[in-house]
N, C-alpha and C positions, 0 to 999 in steps of 0.2 A: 543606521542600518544594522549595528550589531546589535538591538536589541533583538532582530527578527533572526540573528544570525547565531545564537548560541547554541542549539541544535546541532549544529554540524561541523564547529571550529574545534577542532583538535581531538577528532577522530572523525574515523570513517562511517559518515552517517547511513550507509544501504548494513554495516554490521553493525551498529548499533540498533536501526529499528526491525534487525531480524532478529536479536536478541528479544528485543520487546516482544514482537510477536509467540514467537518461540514461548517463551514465557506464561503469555494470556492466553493461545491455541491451545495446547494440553490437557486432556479432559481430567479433573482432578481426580485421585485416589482414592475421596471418600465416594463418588459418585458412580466411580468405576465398581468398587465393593460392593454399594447396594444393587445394583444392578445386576451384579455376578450374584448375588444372595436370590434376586428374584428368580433367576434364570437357574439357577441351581434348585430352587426348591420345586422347578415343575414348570414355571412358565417357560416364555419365548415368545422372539419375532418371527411373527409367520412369514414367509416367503411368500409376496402376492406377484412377482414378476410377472409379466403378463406377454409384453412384447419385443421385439429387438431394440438395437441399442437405435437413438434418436439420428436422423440424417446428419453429416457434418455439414456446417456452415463457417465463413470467414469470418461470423458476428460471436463465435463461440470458441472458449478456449479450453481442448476436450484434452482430458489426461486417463486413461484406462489403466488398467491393473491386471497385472499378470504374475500366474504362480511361477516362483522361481524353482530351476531343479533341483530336486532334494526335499523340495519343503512340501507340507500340509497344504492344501488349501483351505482356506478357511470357510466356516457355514455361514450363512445368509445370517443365523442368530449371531455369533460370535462378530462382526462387522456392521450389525445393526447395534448391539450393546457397545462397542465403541463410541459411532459415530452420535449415539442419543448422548454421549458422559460429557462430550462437548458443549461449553457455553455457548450460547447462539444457535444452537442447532434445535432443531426442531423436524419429525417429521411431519411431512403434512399429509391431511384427509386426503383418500386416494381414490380415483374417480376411477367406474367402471371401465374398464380394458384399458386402462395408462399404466405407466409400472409406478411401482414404490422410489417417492422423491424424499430426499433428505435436502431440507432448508437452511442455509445459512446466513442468518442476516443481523450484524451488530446495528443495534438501532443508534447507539452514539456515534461513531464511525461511519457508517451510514456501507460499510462492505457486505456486500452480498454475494453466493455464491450457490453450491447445489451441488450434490451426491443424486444420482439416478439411478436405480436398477435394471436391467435387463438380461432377455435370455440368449443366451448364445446356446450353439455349438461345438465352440472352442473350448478342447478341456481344459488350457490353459490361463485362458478368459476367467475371470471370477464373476464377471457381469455386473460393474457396477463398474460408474466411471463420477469424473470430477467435472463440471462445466462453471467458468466465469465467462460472464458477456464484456464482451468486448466495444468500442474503444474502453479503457478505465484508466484511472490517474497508476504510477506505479504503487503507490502508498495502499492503495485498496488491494492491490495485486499481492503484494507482501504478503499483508494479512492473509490473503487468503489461500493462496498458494502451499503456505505452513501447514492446512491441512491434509491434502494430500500425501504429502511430505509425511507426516507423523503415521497418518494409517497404513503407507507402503513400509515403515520400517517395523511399525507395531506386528505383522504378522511375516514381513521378510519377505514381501510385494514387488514384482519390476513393475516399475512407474513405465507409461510410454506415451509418448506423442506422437501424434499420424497426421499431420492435418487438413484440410480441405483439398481436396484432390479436383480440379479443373474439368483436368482430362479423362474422361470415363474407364479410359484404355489402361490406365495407371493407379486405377482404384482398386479398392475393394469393394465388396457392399458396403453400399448407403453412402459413397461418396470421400472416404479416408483414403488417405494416400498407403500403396503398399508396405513402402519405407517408410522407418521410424525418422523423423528425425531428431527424435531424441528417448533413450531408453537404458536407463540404470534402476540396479537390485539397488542401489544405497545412493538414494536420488540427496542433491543438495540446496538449497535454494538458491544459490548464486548463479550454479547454469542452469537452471529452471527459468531463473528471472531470464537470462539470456533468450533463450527462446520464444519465453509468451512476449520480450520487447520487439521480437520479429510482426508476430505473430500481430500483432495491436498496432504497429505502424500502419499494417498490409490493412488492418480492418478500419482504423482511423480512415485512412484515404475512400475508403469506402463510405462510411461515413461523412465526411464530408460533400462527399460530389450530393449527397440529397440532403444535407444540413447546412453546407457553408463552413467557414473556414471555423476551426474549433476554438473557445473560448481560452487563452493559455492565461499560465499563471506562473510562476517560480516553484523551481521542485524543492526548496527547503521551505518556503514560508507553508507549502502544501503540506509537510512531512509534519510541521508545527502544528496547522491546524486537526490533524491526524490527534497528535498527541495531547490536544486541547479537548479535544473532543473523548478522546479515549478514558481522561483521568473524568470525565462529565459528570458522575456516579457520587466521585469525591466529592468536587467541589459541590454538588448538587444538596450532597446531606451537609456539608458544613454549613452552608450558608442560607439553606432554606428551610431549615427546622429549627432555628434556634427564637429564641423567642424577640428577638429583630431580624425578620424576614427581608432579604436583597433579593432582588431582580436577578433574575438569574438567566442569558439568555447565551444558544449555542451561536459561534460566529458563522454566517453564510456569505455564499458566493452571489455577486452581482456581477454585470456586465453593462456598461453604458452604450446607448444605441449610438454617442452623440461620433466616440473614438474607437470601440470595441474593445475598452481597457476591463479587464477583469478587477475585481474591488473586494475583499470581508467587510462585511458588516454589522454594526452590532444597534442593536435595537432601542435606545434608551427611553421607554415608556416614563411620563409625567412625573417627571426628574426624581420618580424614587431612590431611595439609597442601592446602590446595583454595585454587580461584580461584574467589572469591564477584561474582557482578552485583549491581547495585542493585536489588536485589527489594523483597517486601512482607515477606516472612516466611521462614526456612530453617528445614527439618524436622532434627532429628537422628535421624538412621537407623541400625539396626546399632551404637549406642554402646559400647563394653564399660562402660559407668558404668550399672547397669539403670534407674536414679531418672530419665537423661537421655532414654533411648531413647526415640523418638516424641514428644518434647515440638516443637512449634513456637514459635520467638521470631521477634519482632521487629525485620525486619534492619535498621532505620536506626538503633536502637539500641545494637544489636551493633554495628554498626561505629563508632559513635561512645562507647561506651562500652568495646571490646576494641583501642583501639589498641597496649597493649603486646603484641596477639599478631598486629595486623595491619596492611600494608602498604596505603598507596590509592596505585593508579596511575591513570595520568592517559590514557596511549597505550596503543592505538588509541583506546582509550576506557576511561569511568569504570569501573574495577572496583576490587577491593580481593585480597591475598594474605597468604595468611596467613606468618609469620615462619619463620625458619629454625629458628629459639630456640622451639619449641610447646611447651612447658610445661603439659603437656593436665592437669596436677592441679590447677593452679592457676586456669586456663581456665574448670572442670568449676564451681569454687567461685558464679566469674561468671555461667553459663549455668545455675545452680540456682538463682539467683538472680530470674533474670528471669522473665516470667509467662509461662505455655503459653499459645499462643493459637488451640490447633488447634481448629478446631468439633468436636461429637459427629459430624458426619458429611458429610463432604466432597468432590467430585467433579470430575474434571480436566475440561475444556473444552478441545475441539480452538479452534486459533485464529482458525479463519473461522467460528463461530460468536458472533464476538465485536461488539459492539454497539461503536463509539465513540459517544461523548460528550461 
């Protein structure tokens, strides 16, 4: 167990991977300059706002922005050249009378999120708000949460939460509640997290009564495969550009129909030389051994049982590689050996359908 457990033994793993985030959220400063160079020399983002802001829903977790007193508010260009310096960010093509949406989606990480515009009334209002959908693992929420976070202090923003309002009598328009329940000029992510973990139990349960009981899973091996996932980029150019090419595959989530246990899994195609994560389980795929083909083992014991065929490396992070020396006959003896552990019938799970625990 403590291989899966070094993550979070002797600190505080929620500030450790806010650090991280913190960190990789930030739009960098060369990105931010050329951008101020365009915009200074005569361009801009046009302001296409079109409509009000989107109805509130319990499947969405909505954070608005509001001018604090004393301060500026900012222009539709000044807040659109921010949010474009951001990695992962993207706007997208914007479809007659919808407003201008800002995209956020780490494809390693698999976090998604969205910036929207619209037109208010409120001089207070800047008319753009923050949306993640709801239920999500907390690890996705981290991530993404950081943004908001950074463009409410970059211009001196109150962050605020209103959330789904029941009772019509107790709204505002479009369904928010009138009261904040939560609203700071110098927002944090610790009680941010507090909040949207209200906010995501109520829409879990939601969730659930038309899905079924939610696939759970451990919230540190989750926080792992976050960070496995995250360094992807790394390990992707070391070990698949060099002129001995490894298998290179992201770990995913499975669910057995047989117990409803959640499971990682790693894909190990026609016993290439491959770079294995610290999963639960690796499929043999495409074997040319037919007895191997489709069996599933047990990867902690794969790797603690096959060191003469494999390497543990330590940086970026924990993974393991297989030897130059594969001696795939002998390998084949080991891997017949160990027990299948595939259920009779199995199914992937995207990873924001995922329960921590």
């Amino acid at each position: 167990m403590a291989d899966w457990e070094y993550t979070t033994q002797g600190s505080d793993p929620q500030r450790k991977m806010g650090r991280i985030y913190r960190r990789r959220s930030q739009p960098s400063r060369r990105s931010v300059s050329r951008q101020r160079e365009r915009t200074d020399a005569g361009g801009s983002f046009k302001d296409t706002r079109q409509a009000p802001i989107s109805r509130a829903t319990p499947m969405v977790f909505t954070l608005r922005f509001f001018a604090s007193p004393g301060q500026d508010q900012p222009s539709w260009s000044e807040l659109s050249l921010f949010l474009s310096s951001i990695d992962h960010m993207l706007l997208l093509p914007q479809v007659q009378g919808n407003n201008p949406e800002y995209e956020y989606y780490n494809v390693d990480t698999r976090a998604y999120a969205r910036f929207t515009g619209y037109v208010t009334d409120n001089p207070e209002d800047i008319g753009l708000d923050f949306e993640l959908n709801l239920p999500c693992p907390h690890v996705l929420a981290m991530e993404c949460l950081v943004l908001p976070i950074a463009l409410a202090r970059e211009f001196s923003l109150r962050l605020e939460y209103r959330p789904w309002a029941q009772d019509t009598d107790e709204a505002e328009p479009y369904g928010y509640a009138n009261e904040a329940l939560y609203s700071s000029s110098n927002p944090q992510l610790e009680p941010l997290m507090e909040v949207w973990r209200v906010a995501c139990d109520k829409a879990r349960h939601i969730w659930e009564c038309v899905h079924g009981d939610s696939p759970q899973y451990r919230r540190s091996f989750l926080e792992w495969v976050w960070e496995y996932r995250n360094m992807a980029a790394t390990l992707r150019n070391r070990y698949t550009r060099g002129t001995k090419k490894y298998l290179y595959n992201s770990p995913e989530f499975y669910q057995s129909r047989d117990d409803g246990r959640v499971f990682t899994l790693y894909d190990w195609r026609e016993g290439k030389p491959a770079v294995f994560p610290v999963v639960d389980r690796i499929r043999l795929s495409d074997w040319p051994i037919p007895a191997l083909n489709g069996r599933m083992i047990d990867a902690r014991a794969f790797f603690a049982q096959g060191k003469e065929w494999l390497k543990k490396m330590a940086v970026p992070i924990k993974h393991y590689v297989t030897r130059d020396s594969l001696d795939c006959a002998k390998l084949s003896q080991l891997l017949m050996q160990m027990p299948d552990l595939a259920p009779s019938e199995y199914d992937r799970v995207p990873y924001q359908w995922v329960e921590d625990i």
